[in-house]
N, C-alpha and C positions, 0 to 999 in steps of 0.2 A: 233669522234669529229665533231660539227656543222663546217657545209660549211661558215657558215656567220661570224667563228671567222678569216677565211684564206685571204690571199690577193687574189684580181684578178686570176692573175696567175696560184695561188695552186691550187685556184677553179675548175676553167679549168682544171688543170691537174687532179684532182678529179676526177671531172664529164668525162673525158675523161676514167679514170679506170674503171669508174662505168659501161662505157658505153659499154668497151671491154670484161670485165666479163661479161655483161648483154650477148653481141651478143655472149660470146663464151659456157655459159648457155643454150640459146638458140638455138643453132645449135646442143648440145647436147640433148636435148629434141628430136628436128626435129630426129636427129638418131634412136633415142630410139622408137619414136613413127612407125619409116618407118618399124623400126625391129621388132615390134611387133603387130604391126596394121593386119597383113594378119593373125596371130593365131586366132586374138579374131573375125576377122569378119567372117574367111572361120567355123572357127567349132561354132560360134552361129547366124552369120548374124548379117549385119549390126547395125537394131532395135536395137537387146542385145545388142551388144555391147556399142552404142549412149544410150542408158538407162543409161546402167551399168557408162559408164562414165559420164553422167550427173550425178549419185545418187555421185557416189564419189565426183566426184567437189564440189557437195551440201555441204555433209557433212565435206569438207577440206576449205571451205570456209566461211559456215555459210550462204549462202545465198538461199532463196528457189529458186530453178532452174527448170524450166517445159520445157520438152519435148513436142512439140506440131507435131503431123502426121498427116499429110492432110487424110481425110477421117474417123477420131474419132469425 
């Protein structure tokens, strides 16, 4: 349901659910990425890895995503 049909109030209390699922999303990401972050860089190095996660974003996103390394 649109924010803009609520009172004040609800709004707020809305935007304040929105905001506690956001951070608690978000903290679970952070975990996920600390738990997995040492596999992917120790067995292909960092580059692959920052490639590899740039192409996926690309393609989850739609948007063209370029990797830029000092000295290409």
């Amino acid at each position: 349901r649109g924010l803009k049909w609520l009172s004040s109030d609800a709004q707020m209390e809305k935007l304040k659910g929105i905001d506690r699922h956001f951070s608690e999303v978000l903290t679970e990401i952070k975990e996920m990425a600390s738990e997995l972050r040492p596999m992917a860089i120790d067995a292909f190095g960092l580059v692959h890895a920052l490639e590899q996660f740039v192409e996926r974003t690309s393609e989850m996103t739609g948007f063209e995503i370029n990797l830029l390394r000092e000295g290409e």
